[in-house]
C-alpha positions as CSV (number, residue, x, y, z in Angstrom):
1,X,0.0,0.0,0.0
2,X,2.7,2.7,0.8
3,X,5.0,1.7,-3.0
4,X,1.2,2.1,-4.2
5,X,0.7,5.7,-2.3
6,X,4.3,7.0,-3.2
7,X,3.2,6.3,-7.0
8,X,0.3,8.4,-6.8
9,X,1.5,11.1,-4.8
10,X,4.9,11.6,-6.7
11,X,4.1,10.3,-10.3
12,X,0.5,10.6,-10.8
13,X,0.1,14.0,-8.5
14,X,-2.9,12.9,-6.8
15,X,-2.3,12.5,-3.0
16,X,-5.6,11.4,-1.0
17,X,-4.5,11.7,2.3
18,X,-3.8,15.1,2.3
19,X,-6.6,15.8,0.0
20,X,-8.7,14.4,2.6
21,X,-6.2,16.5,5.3
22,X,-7.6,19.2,3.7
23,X,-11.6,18.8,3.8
24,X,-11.1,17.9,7.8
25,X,-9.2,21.4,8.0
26,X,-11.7,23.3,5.4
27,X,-14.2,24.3,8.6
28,X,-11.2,25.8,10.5
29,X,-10.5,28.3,7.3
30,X,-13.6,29.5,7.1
31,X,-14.0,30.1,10.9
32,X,-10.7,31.6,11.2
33,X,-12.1,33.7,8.0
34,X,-14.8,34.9,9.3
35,X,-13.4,36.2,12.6
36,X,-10.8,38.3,11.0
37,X,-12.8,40.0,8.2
38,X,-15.3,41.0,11.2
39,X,-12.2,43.4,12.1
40,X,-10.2,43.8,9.3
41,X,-11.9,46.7,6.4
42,X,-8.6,46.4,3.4
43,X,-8.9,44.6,0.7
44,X,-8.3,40.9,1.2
45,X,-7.6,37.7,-1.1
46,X,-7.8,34.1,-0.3
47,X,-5.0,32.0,-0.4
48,X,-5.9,29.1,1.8
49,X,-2.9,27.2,3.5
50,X,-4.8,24.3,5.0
51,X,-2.1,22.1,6.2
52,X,0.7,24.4,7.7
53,X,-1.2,25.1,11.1
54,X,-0.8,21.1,12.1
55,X,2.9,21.2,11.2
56,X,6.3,20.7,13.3
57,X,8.5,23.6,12.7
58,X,10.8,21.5,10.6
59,X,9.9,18.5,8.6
60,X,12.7,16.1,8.8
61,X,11.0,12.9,7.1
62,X,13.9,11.6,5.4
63,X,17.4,10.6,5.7
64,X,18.4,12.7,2.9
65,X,18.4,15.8,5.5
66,X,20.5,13.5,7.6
67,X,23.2,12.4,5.5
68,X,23.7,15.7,3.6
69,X,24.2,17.8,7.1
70,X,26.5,15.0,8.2
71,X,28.3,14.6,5.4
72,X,28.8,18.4,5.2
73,X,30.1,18.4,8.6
74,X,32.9,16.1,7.7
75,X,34.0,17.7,4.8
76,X,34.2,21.0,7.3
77,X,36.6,19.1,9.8
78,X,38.5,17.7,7.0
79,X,38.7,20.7,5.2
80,X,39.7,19.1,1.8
81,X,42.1,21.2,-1.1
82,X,39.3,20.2,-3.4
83,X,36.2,18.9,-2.8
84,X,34.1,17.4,-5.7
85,X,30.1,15.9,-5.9
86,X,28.8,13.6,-8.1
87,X,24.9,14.2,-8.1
88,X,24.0,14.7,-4.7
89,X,21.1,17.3,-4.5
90,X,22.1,20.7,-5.4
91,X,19.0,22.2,-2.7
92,X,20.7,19.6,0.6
93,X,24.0,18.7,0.3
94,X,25.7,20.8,-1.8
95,X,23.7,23.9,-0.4
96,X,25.4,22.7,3.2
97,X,28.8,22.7,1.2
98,X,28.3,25.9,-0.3
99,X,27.9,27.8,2.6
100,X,31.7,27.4,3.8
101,X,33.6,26.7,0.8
102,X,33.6,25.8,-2.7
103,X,32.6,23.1,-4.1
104,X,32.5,21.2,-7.5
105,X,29.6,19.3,-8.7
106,X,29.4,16.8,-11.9
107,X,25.7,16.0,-12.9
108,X,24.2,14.1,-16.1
109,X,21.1,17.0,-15.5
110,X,21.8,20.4,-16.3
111,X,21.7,22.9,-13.7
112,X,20.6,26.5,-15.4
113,X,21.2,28.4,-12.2
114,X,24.7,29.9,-11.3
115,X,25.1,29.5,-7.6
116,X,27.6,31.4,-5.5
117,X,30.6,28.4,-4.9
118,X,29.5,25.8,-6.9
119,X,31.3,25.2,-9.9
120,X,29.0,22.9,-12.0
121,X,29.6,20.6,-15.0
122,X,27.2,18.9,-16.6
123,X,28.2,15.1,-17.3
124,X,28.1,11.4,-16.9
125,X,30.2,9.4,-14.6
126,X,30.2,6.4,-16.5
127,X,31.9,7.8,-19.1
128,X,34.3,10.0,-17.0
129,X,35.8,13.1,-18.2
130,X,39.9,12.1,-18.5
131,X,40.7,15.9,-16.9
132,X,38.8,14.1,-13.8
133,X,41.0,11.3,-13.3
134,X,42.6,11.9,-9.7
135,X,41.7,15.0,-9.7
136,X,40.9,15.7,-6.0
137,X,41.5,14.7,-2.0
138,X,37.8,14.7,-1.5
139,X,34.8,13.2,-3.2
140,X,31.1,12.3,-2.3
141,X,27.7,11.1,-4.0
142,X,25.1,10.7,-1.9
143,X,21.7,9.1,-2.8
144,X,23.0,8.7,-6.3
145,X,25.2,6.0,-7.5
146,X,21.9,3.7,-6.5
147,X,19.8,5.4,-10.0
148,X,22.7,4.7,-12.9
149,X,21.5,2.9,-15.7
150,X,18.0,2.6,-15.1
151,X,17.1,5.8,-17.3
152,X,15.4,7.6,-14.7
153,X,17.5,11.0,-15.6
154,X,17.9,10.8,-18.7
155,X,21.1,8.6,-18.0
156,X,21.9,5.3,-20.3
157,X,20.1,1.9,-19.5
158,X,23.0,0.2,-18.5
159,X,22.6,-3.4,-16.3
160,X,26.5,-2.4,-15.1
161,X,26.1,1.0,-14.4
162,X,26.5,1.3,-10.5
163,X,29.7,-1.0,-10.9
164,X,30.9,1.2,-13.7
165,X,30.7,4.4,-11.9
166,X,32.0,3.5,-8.7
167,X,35.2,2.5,-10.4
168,X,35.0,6.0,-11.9
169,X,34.6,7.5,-8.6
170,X,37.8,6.0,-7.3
171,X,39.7,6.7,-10.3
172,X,38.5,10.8,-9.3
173,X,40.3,10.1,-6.4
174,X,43.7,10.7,-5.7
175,X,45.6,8.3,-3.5
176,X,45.2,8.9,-0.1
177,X,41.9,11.1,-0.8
178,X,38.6,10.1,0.6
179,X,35.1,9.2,-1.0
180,X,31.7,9.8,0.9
181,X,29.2,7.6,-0.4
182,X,25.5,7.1,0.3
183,X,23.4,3.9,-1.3
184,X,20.4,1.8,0.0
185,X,21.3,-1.6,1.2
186,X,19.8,-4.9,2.3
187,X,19.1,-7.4,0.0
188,X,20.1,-6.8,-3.2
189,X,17.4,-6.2,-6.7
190,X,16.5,-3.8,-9.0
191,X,13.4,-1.4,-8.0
192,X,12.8,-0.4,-12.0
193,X,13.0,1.7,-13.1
194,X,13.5,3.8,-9.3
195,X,16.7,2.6,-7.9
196,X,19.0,-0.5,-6.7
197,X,19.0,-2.0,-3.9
198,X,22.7,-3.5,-3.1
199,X,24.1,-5.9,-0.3
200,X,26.3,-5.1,1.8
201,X,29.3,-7.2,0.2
202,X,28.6,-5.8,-3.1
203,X,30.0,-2.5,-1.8
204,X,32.7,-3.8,0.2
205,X,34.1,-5.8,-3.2
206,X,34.3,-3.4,-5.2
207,X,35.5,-1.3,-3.3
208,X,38.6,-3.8,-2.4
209,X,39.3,-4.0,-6.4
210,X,39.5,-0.4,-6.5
211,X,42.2,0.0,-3.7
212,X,39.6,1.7,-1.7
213,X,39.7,0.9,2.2
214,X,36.7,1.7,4.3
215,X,37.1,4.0,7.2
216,X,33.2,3.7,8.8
217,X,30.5,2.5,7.8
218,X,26.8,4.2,8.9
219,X,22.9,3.3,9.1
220,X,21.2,6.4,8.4
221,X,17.6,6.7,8.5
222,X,14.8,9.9,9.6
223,X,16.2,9.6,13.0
224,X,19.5,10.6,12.2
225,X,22.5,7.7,12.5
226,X,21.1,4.9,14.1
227,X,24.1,2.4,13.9
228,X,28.0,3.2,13.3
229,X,30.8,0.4,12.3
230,X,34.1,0.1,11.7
231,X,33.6,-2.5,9.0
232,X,30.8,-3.7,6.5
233,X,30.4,-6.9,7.9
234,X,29.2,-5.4,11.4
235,X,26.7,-3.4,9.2
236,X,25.7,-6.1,7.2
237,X,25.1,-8.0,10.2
238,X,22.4,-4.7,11.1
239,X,20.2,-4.9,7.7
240,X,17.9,-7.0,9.4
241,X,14.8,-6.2,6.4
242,X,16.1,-7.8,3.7
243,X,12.9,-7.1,1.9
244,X,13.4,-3.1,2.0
245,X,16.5,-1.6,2.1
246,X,18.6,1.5,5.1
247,X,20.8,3.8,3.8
248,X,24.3,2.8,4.3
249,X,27.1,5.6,4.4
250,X,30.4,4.3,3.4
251,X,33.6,6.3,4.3
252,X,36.1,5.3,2.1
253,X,40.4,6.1,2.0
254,X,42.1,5.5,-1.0
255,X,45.1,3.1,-0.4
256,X,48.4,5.4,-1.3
């Protein structure tokens, strides 16, 4: 029922919980209404906001908000000489990044605002740019490596996409440099044509064949980090619903 919900809320555009959110909270517009025209005598316009009244402060739903501000906080302490993105989102993560310092970002969508510290460049990482080959200390793709080849941005349907680019990503890399990277995990299929799914060892192989050595290894989910490790078979050992995914966060140090 919720896969069924997400479809018709995010690809179809009709959402009937909140539409029926909004008939339960119709009354309390008119009433509210009605007792400020009886004192107010300017001109007036509706605009009904029928949902905002029931609302926390902040809406933090997802781990997206999660891994981008801890992420960002890492790269502050480590305080890079170059840090580059690989199709993170431009309003989270690389906002957070922005802030503080510059940061590059390489994305197969275009991006037709200039924003102050973000160098952008339009492109695909499985078919690296050669000026990109170790080309910085720090590196991170968050919530992204999981959609390659499937199509869903426009991107190439390609069955060995994810593999593909995470060899690009540690060929970005300069030895000794570090990669930050954010992927579902638990058993591993293919959610077509939304994202992957990958295990645990998966991530850890090819991460061995591309001299990449893991430093951590996180379970991040709307609460914040829920589980910390200093190896992926102690995570692994976590995923206990096989049939859905967690977001894993992999710290990765490229072997000098």
């Amino acid at each position: 029922m919720r896969r069924v919900y997400w479809v018709f809320q995010t690809q179809i555009g009709v959402d009937p919980i909140r539409a029926a959110r909004a008939l339960r909270a119709a009354p309390r517009f008119v009433r509210d209404w009605i007792r400020f025209s009886a004192h107010f005598g300017g001109e007036m316009r509706l605009l009904p906001c029928l949902h905002d009244w029931r609302q926390e402060a902040g809406e933090i739903r997802q781990e997206y908000f999660w891994q981008d501000l801890l992420v960002a906080q890492k790269i502050f302490q480590a305080n890079p000489r170059k840090h580059v993105d690989v199709g993170s989102r431009i309003d989270g993560f690389v906002a957070h990044v922005a802030s503080f310092r510059e940061i590059e970002v390489l994305d197969i969508r275009p991006l037709s605002k200039a924003i102050p510290r973000v160098v952008f460049r339009q492109g695909d990482i499985v078919d690296l740019p050669d000026d990109f080959r170790e080309y910085c200390d720090s590196l991170s793709c968050l919530h992204a490596l999981e959609h390659v080849g499937l199509g869903r941005y426009g991107d190439s349907i390609n069955s060995k996409g994810p593999e593909n680019a995470f060899r690009n990503l540690a060929r970005v890399l300069e030895a000794g440099g570090t990669l930050y990277l954010s992927v579902p995990c638990g058993r591993e299929h293919v959610e077509f044509n939304g994202h992957w799914v990958f295990s645990v060892e998966t991530i850890a192989k090819w991460a061995s064949e591309c001299a990449l050595g893991i430093r951590s290894t996180s379970i991040v989910n709307h609460e914040g980090v829920v589980a910390e490790a200093d190896c992926s078979e102690k995570v692994d050992h976590l995923l206990k619903d096989r049939d859905g995914y967690k977001l894993c966060l992999f710290v990765f140090q490229k072997v000098v």
